[in-house]
C-alpha positions as CSV (number, residue, x, y, z in Angstrom):
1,X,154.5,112.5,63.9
2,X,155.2,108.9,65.2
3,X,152.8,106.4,64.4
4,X,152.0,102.5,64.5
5,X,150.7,100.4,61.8
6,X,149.6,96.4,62.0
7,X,151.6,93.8,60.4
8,X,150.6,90.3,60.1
9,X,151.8,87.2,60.5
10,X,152.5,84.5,57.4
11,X,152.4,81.0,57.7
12,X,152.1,78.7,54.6
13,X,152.2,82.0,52.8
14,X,149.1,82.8,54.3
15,X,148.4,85.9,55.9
16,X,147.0,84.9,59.5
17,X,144.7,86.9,61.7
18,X,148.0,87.4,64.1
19,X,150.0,90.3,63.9
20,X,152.5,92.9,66.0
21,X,153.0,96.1,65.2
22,X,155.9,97.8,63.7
23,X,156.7,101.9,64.9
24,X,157.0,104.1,61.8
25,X,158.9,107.8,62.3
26,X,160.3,110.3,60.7
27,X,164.5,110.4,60.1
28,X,166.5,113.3,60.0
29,X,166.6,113.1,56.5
30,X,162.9,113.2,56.4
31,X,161.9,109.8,55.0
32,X,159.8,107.3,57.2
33,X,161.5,104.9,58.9
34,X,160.7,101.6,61.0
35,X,161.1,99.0,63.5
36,X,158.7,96.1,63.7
37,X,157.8,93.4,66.7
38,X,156.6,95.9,69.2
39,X,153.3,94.1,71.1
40,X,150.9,96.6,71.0
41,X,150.3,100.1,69.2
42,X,150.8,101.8,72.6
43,X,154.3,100.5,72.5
44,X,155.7,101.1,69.2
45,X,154.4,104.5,69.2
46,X,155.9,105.6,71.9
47,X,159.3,104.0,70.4
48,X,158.8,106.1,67.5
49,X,158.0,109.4,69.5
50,X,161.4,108.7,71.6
51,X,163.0,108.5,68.0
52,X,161.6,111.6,66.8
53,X,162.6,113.4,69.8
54,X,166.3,112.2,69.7
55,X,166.0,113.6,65.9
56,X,164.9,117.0,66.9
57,X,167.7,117.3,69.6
58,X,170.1,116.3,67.4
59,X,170.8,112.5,69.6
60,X,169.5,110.0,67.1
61,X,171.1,106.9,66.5
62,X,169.8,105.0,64.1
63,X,169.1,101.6,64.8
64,X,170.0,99.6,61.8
65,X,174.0,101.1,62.7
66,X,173.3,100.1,66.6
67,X,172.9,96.8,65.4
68,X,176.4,96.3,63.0
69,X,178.0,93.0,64.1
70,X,181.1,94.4,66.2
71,X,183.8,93.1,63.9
72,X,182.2,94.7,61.2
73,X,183.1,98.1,63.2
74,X,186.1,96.9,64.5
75,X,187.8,96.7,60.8
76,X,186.1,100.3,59.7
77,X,187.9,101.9,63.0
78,X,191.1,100.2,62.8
79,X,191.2,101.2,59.3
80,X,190.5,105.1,60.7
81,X,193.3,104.6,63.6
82,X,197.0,105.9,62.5
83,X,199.4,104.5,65.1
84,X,202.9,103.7,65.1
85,X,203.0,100.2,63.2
86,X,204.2,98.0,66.1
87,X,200.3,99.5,68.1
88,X,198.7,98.5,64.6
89,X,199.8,95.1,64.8
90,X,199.5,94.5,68.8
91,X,196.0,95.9,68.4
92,X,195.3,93.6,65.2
93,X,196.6,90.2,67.0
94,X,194.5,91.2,70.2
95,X,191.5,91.5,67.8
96,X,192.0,88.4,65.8
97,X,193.3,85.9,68.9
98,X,191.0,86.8,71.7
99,X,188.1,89.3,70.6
100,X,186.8,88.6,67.9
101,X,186.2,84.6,68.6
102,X,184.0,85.9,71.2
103,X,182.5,89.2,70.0
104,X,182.7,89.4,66.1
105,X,179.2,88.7,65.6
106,X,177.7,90.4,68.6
107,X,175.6,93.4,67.7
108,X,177.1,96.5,69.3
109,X,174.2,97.5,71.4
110,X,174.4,94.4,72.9
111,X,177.8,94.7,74.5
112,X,177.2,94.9,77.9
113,X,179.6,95.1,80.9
114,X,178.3,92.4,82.6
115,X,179.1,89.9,79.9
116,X,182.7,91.8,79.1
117,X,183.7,91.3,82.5
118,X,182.8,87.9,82.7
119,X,184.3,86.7,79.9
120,X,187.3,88.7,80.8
121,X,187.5,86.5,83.9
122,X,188.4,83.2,81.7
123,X,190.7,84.5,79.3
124,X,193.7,82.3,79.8
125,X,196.6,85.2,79.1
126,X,198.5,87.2,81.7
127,X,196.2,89.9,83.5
128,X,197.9,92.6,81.8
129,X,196.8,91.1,78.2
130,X,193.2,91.2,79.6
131,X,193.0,94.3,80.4
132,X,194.4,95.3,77.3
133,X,191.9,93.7,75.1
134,X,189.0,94.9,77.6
135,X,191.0,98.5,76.4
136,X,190.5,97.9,73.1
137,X,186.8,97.2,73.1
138,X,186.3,100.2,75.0
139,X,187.9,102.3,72.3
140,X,186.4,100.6,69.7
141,X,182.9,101.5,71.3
142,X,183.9,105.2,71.8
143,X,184.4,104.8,68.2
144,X,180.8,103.7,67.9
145,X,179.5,106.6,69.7
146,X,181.7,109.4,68.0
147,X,180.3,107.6,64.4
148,X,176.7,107.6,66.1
149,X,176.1,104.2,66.2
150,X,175.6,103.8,69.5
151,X,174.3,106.6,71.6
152,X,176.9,105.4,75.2
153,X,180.1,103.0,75.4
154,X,178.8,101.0,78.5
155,X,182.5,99.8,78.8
156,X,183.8,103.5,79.5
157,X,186.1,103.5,82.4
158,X,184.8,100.3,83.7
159,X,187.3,98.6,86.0
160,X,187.9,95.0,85.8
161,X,187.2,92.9,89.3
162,X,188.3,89.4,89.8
163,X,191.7,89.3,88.5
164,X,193.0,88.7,92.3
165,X,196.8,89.4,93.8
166,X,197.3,86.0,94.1
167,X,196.4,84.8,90.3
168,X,198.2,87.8,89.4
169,X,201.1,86.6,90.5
170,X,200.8,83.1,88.9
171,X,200.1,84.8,85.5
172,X,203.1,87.1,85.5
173,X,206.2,86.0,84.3
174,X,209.7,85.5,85.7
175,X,211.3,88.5,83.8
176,X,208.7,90.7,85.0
177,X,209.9,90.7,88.3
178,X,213.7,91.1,87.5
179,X,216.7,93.4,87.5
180,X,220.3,92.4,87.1
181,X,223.1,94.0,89.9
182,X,225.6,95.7,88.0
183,X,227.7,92.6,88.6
184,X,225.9,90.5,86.3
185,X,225.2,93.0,83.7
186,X,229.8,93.0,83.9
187,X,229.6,89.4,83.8
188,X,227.1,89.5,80.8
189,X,229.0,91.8,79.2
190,X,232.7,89.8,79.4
191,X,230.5,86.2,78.4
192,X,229.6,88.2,74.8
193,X,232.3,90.2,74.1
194,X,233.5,94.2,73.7
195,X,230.7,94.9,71.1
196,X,228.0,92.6,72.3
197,X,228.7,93.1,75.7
198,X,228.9,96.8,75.1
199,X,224.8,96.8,73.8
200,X,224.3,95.2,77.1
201,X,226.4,97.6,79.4
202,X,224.5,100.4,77.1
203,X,221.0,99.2,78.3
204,X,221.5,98.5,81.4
205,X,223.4,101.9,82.8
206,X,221.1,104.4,80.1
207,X,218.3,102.4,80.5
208,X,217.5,102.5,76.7
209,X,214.7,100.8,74.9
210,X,215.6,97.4,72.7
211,X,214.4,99.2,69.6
212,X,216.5,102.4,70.9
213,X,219.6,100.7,71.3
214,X,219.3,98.9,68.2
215,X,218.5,101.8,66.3
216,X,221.4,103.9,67.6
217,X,223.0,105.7,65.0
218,X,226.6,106.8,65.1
219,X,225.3,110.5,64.3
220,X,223.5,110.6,67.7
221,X,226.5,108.9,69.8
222,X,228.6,111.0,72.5
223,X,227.2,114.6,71.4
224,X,227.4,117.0,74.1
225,X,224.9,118.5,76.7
226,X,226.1,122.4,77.6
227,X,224.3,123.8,80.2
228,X,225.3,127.0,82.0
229,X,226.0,126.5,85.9
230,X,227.4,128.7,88.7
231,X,228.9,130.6,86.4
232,X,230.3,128.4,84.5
233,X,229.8,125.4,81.8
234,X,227.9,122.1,83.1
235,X,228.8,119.6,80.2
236,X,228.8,115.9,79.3
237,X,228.1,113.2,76.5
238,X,224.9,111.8,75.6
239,X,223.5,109.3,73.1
240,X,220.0,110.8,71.8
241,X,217.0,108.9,71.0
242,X,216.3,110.8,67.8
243,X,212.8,112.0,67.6
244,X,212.4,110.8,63.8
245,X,214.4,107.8,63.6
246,X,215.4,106.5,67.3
247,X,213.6,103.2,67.1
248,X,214.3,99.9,65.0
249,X,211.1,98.4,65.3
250,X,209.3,95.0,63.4
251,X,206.3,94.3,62.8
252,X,203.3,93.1,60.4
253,X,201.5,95.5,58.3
254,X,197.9,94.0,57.3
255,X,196.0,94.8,53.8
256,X,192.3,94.9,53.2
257,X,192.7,90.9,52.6
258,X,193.9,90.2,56.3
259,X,197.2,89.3,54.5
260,X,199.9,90.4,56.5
261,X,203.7,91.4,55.4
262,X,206.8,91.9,57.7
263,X,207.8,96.3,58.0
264,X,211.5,96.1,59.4
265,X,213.1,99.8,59.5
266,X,213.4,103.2,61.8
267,X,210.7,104.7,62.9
268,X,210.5,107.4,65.7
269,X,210.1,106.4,69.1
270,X,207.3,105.6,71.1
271,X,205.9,108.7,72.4
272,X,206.7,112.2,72.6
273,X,208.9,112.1,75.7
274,X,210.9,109.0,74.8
275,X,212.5,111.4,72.3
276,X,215.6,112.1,74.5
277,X,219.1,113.1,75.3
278,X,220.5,110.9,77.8
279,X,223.6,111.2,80.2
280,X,226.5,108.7,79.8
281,X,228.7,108.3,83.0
282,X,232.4,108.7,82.0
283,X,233.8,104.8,81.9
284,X,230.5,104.2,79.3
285,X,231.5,107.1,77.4
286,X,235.1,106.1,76.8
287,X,233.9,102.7,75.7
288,X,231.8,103.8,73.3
289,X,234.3,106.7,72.2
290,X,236.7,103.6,71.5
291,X,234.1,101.0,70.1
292,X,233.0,103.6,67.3
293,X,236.8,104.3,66.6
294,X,237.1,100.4,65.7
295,X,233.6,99.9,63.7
296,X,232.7,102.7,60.9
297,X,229.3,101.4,60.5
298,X,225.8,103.8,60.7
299,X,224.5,101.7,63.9
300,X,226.6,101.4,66.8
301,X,225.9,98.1,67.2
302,X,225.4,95.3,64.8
303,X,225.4,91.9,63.7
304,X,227.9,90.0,63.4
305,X,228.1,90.6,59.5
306,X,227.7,94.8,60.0
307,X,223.9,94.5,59.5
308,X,221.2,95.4,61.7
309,X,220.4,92.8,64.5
310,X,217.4,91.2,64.1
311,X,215.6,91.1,67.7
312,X,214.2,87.6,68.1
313,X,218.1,86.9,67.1
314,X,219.5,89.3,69.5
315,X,217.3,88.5,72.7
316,X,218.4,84.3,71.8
317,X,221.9,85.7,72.1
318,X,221.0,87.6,75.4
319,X,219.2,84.8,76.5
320,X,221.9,82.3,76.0
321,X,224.4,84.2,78.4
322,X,221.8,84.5,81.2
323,X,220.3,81.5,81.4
324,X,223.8,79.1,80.1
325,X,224.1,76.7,77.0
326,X,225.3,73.1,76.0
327,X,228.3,72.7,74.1
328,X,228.2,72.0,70.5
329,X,230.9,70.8,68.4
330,X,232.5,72.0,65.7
331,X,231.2,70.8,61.5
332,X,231.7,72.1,58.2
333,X,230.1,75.8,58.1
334,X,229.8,75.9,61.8
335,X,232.2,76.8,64.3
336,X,232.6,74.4,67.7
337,X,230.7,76.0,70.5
338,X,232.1,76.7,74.4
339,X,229.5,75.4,76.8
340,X,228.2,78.8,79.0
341,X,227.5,77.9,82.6
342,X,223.8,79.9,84.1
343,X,225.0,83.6,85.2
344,X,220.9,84.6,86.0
345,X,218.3,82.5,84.4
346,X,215.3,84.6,83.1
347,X,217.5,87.8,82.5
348,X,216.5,89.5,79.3
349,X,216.6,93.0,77.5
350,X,213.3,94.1,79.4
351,X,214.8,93.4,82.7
352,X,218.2,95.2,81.9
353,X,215.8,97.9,81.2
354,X,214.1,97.7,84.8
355,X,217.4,97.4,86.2
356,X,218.5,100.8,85.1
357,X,215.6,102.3,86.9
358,X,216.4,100.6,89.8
359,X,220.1,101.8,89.8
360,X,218.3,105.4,89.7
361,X,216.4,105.0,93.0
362,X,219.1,103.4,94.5
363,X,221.7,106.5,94.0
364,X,219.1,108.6,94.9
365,X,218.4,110.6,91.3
366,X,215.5,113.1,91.4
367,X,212.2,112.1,90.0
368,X,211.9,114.8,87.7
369,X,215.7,113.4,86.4
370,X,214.8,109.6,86.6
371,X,211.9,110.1,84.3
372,X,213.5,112.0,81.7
373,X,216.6,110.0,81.6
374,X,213.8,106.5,81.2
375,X,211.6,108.4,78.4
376,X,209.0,108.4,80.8
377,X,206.2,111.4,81.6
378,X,206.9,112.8,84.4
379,X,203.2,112.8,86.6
380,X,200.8,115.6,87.8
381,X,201.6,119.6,87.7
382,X,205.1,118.7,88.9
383,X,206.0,117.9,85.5
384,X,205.4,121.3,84.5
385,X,206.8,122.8,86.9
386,X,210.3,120.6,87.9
387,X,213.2,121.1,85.7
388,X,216.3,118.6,85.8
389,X,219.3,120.4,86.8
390,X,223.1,120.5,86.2
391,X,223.6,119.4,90.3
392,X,221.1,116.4,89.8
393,X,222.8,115.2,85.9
394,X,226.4,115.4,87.9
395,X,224.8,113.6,90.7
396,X,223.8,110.7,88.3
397,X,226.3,110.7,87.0
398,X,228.6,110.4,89.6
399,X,225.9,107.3,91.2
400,X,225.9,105.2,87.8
401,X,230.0,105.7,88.1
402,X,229.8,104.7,91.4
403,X,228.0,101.4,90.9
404,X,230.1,100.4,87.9
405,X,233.2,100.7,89.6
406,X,232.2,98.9,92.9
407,X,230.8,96.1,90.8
408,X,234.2,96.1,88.8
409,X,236.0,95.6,92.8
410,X,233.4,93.0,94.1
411,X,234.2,91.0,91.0
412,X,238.3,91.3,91.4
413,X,238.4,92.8,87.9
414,X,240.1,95.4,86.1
415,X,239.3,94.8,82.9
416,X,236.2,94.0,81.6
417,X,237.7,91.9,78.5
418,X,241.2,90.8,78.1
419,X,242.6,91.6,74.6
């Protein structure tokens, strides 16, 4: 039973006729433990019965834990988490940029939402990196409750407030907001060139994933979807997003020392659902069929030198067809380069992305369709229940066609490059 003792104070290393009193109990392994500062007996034995009854009901959290400096816990759950390696690192930098300056010595059961939310409200970075940091301090707190050091995870499906339309807007960036009409992405295309130009064509009109099209593999190019369909056989090419291998990703691995080391390689995609055969329309298909009769490499598309692009190096190159470049002459080891005039400043990999999603809606494809065909999960007990369909891949099909060959009239062009 729960029980209070007297403990004095020292001053001068002498015991003075002041004194609190400190709560002794019993843990659930059965030795005595305590808590001191408590004002009166009344007080700290009634801490210590609360204790002993979260023992018996098997709810005790014990106190010393409750109070573990949050980056203490932080490391001992990251180092329990196994995600894909690019989620390690985003999760990592989150932690060591913008929590931990904050929170790394906070006790846990201090975290409060009040003070999360406010300090939430001056973080500097887009709305979108706010919320994911508020994220991972939730999950880290779940974390503390499933290890029993806290007994609730006051952050649980809190929403933030504050982050208003209008500074929402002034946070987001340019590229956020864009998709390219299928003119541009033809315009892109002829400014870098049949294989370049072909990675951006490929984006835009499958609506592939930067590490997806950088990891496709010649193995997974222009197989063949067979589906049976009024009597007959529905078929047509697709690339697949390979559920092992169908991502080229980067990013830093960290060891116990904080030291970090660059991981560049395949890894499989995202999530489940990104996993994926997609539908190529016929004037894609025959360009790949002819780009991967020129090349023999693994990877449809590479570096200039047959390697795998790197993607900082790869979104420059994009970059510098969108948004234009200055002329440089020619010198010994470099070759003179052709000044490049804006075609759409801003324009990048992730928008080519967003345009091919756009392209969907505006051809009409099914939602069941569009969000297999994007990697995405398709919402609520429709997902279970909808099934893409030979009609609706024909119909797609027959859209995407559609839009590339009115882009190729509006723009006076039958060829995309003159050889």
């Amino acid at each position: 039973m729960a029980y209070a003792e007297k403990v004095y104070k020292v001053r001068g290393g002498k015991t003075t006729k002041q004194f609190t009193w400190r709560s002794r109990y019993k843990r659930p392994d059965g030795t005595w433990g305590s808590e001191p500062g408590f004002p009166t007996r009344k007080l700290a034995e009634e801490w210590g019965e609360v204790q002993e009854t979260a023992v018996r009901n098997g709810r005790w959290v014990d106190p010393d834990l409750a109070r573990k400096p949050f980056g203490v816990f932080a490391e001992e759950w990251m180092k329990a988490q196994r995600p894909r390696g690019q989620t390690t690192m985003n999760r990592r930098e989150r932690l060591n940029a913008t929590i931990l300056p904050r929170w790394q010595h906070a006790p846990l059961n201090t975290i409060n939402w009040f003070e999360v939310e406010a300090w939430a409200r001056t973080l500097p970075c887009a709305h979108s990196t706010t919320r994911t940091c508020v994220g991972i301090m939730s999950r880290i707190l779940t974390g503390a409750v499933d290890a029993q050091h806290l007994s609730v995870n006051l952050l649980y499906n809190r929403k933030l407030t504050g982050l208003t339309a209008e500074t929402e807007g002034k946070r987001k960036t340019k590229p956020e907001n864009m998709w390219a009409p299928p003119e541009v992405v033809l315009q892109m295309a002829r400014r870098l060139g049949p294989t370049n130009g072909l990675l951006v064509m490929t984006t835009a009109f499958l609506g592939l994933r930067l590490e997806e099209v950088l990891g496709l593999r010649r193995c997974n190019t222009l197989l063949s979807r067979n589906q049976k369909h009024s009597g007959g056989l529905f078929t047509c090419p697709v690339v697949r997003v390979d559920k092992e291998t169908g991502a080229l990703v980067e990013y830093y691995t960290y060891d116990d020392d904080g030291r970090r080391s660059l991981f560049r390689g395949l890894e499989p995609p995202k999530n489940p659902q990104s996993a994926r055969d997609v539908d190529v329309p016929p004037f894609l298909a025959d360009r790949l069929r002819n780009h991967l009769a020129e090349q023999g490499h693994e990877h449809v598309f590479t570096a200039p030198r047959g390697g795998l692009w790197w993607r900082t190096a790869w979104q420059l190159r994009v970059r510098q067809a969108a948004d234009g470049r200055q002329p440089a002459p020619g010198s010994r080891g470099a070759a003179r380069v052709a000044a490049w005039d804006p075609i759409m400043p801003g324009l990048d990999m992730r928008a080519l992305r967003h345009s091919h999603d756009t392209y969907q809606a505006e051809i009409g494809v099914k939602p069941v369709l569009a969000y297999e065909q994007a990697g995405h999960k398709y919402p609520g007990i429709k997902g279970t229940y909808q099934h893409p369909t030979p009609e609706m891949r024909r119909e797609r099909l027959d859209g995407l066609q559609g839009l590339y060959e009115r882009a190729m009239t509006s723009l006076g062009w039958e060829k995309i490059w003159e050889l």
